[in-house]
C-alpha positions in Angstrom: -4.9 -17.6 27.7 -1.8 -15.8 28.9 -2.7 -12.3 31.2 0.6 -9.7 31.3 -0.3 -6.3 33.0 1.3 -3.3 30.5 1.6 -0.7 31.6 -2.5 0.1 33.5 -3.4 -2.0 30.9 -4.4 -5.8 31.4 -2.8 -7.6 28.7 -4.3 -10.8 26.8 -2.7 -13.2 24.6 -5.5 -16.0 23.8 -3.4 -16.9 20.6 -2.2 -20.3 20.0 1.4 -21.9 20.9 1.8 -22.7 17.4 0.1 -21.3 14.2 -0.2 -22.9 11.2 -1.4 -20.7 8.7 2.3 -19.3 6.8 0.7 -16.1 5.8 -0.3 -15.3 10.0 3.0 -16.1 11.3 4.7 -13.8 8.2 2.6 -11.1 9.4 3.6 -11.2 13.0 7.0 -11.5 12.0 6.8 -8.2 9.9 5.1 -6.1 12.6 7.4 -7.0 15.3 10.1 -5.9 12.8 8.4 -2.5 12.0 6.0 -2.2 15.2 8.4 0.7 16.5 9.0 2.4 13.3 5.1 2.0 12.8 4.3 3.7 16.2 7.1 6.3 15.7 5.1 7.4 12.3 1.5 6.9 13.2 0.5 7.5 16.5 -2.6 10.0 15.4 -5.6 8.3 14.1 -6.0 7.1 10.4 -7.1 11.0 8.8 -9.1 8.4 5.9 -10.9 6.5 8.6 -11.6 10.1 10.6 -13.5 10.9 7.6 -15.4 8.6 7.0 -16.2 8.6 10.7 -17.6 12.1 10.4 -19.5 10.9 7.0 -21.4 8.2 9.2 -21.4 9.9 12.4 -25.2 11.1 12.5 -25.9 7.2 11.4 -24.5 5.9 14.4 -26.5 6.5 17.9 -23.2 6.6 20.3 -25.4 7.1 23.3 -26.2 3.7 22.9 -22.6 2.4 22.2 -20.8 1.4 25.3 -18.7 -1.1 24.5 -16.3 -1.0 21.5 -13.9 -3.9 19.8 -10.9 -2.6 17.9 -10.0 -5.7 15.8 -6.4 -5.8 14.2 -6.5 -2.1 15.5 -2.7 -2.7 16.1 -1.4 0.6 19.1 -5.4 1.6 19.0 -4.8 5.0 17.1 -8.3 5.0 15.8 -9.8 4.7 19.1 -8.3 7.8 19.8 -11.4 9.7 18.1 -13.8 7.2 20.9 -12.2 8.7 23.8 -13.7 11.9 24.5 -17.2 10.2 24.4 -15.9 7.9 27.9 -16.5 4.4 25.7 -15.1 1.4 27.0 -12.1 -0.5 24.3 -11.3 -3.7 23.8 -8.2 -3.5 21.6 -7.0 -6.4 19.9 -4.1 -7.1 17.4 -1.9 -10.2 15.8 1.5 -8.3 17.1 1.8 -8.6 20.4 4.7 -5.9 19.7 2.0 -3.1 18.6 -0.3 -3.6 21.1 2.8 -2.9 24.1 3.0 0.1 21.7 -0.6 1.1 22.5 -1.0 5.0 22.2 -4.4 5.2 24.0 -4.5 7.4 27.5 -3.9 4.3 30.5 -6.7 6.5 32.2 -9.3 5.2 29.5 -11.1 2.0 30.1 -10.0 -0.5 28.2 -8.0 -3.7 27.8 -5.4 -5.4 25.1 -6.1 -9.2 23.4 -3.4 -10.6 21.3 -5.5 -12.7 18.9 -5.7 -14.0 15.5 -9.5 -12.2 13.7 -10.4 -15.4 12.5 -11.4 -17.0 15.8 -12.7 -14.4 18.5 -12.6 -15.4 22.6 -15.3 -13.3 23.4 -19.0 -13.4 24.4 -22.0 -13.8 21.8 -23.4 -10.0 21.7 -21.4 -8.7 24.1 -20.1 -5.6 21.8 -22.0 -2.2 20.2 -19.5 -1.7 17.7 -16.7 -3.5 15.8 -13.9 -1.9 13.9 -12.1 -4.1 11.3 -10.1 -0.8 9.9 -7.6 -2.0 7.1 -7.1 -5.4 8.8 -8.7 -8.2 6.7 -7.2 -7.1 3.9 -4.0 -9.3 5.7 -6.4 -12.2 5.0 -5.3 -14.4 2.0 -8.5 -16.3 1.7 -12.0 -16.1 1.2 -12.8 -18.8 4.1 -11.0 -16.7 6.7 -12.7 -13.5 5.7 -15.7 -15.0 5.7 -15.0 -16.0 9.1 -14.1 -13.3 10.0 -17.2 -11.4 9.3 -19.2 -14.2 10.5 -17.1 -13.9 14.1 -17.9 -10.5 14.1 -21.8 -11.2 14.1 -21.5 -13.1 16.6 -20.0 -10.8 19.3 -22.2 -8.1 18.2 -25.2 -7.3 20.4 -28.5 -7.0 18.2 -28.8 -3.9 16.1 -24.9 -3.6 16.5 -22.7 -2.1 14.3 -19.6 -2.6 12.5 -17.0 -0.4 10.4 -15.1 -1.8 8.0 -12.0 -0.8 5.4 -10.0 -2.3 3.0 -8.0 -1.3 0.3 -9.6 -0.6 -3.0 -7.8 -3.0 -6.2 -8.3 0.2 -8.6 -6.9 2.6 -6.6 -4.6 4.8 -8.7 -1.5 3.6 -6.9 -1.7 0.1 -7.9 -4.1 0.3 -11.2 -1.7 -0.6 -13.5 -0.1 -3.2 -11.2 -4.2 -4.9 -11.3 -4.1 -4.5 -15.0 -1.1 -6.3 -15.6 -2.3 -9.2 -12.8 -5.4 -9.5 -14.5 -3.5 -10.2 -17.9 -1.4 -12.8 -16.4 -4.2 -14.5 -14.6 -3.8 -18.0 -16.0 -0.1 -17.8 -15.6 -0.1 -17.3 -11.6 -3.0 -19.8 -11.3 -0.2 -22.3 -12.6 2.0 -21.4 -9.8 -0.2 -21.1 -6.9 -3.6 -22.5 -6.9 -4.7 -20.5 -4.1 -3.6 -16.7 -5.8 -6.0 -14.7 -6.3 -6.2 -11.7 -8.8 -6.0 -9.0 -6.2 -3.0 -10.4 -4.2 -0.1 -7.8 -3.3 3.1 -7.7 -1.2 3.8 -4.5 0.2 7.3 -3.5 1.3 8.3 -2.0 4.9 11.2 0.6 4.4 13.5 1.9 7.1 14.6 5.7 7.2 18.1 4.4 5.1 15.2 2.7 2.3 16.3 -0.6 3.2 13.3 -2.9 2.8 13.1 -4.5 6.6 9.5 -6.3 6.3 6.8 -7.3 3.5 3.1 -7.5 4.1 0.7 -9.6 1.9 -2.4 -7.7 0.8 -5.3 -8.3 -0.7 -6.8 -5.9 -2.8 -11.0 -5.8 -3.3 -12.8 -4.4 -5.7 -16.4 -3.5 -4.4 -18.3 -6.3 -6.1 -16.1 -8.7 -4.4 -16.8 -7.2 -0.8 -20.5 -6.7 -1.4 -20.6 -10.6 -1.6 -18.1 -11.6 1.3 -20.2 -9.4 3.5 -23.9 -10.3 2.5 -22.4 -14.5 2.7 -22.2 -13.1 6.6 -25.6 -12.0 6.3 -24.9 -8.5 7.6 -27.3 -5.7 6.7 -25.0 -2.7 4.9 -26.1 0.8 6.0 -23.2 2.7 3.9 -20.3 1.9 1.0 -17.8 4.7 0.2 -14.8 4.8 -1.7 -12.8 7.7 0.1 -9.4 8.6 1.4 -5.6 8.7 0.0 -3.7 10.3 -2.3 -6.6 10.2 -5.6 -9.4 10.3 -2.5 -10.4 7.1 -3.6 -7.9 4.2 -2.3 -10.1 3.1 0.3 -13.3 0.9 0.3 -15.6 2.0 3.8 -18.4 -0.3 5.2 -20.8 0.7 7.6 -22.3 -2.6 8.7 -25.8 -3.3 10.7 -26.2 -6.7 12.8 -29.8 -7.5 12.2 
């Protein structure tokens, strides 16, 4: 565990020296490469996550929330809509780059962990709520989504809750592209055991259109997150299918610890 002081903030990096996962160490590569075009473009909070936020809102007791976990939250723009209501944030991200890139006030109370989702350093029910907003899509495996969610419980006090998004595999942006994966199905098994019909690279262009970073994705349909999150054994309090350009590229969870 390595503590840096940014800023007001205190800054935690609890990830290890070397990683082993490929797909991980891609990832950090390509948001150190676009962290400040990213925070440049998107320092407001996520408009698809603000509403669902105000979909849920009256489903969600916040007098009871104190303490809120912002996992793969990358400068905390979605906390943003938390800090009128005086909540303490615990923000935590893969890129150490986007978290020194946090956009939350210093005055707030709240602290940054450099971590990887999969394995979380904190305390068992320590936490009210959990955002996982459009992180584990990043993931390109069941296990580690599975573990993921299953962290997730863990940290979450009883009754808890947790929001989660991914993106949806039929949004209109990427239909045909699913179409034409699903058609070729035996084909990319052949190549790479471990594909799976869903899986997207996304590319990062700069203001000149030159492609600087890709990110994997993986793409869910509903089905296939209904049974990732009941194998975690989490109680599901709301599923919606909001946001984008067609207002329906995203796949919301509101999520119950019980």
């Amino acid at each position: 565990m390595i503590p840096f002081f940014y800023k007001k903030y205190l800054l935690i990096s609890v990830l290890p020296m070397s990683n082993t996962k490929s797909n991980l160490n891609n990832l950090m590569s390509a948001y150190s490469t676009i962290s400040e075009y990213y925070t440049r473009t998107k320092r407001k909070p996520w408009k698809d996550f603000k509403e669902y936020l105000h979909k849920i809102f009256n489903l969600i007791d916040l007098s009871r929330i104190q303490l809120i976990c912002d996992i793969g939250g990358g400068n905390g723009r979605n906390l943003i809509l938390f800090q009128e209501f005086k909540k303490q944030f615990i923000l935590c991200d893969l890129s150490f780059k986007l978290l020194e890139k946090s956009v939350l006030s210093p005055n707030s109370a709240n602290h940054l962990v450099n971590l990887e989702m999969t394995s979380l350093p904190f305390r068992e029910k320590s936490y009210d709520l959990v955002l996982l907003i459009a992180a584990v899509h990043h993931l390109d495996n069941r296990v580690d989504v599975i573990s993921t969610f299953t962290e997730i419980k863990k940290i979450l006090d009883e009754n808890g809750f947790f929001i989660l998004s991914v993106w949806y595999k039929w949004k209109k942006d990427t239909r045909l592209k699913m179409i034409f994966d699903l058609a070729v199905f035996p084909i990319k098994k052949l190549f790479n055991a471990n594909w799976r019909f869903g899986d997207y690279y996304l590319p990062w262009k700069n203001s000149e259109g030159k492609v600087i970073a890709k990110r994997y994705y993986h793409l869910f349909s509903r089905r296939e997150l209904i049974k990732l999150i009941k194998k975690a054994g989490f109680k599901i309090v709301d599923i919606s299918i909001l946001g984008g350009k067609s207002g329906s590229d995203n796949i919301f969870v509101l999520l119950q610890k019980n």
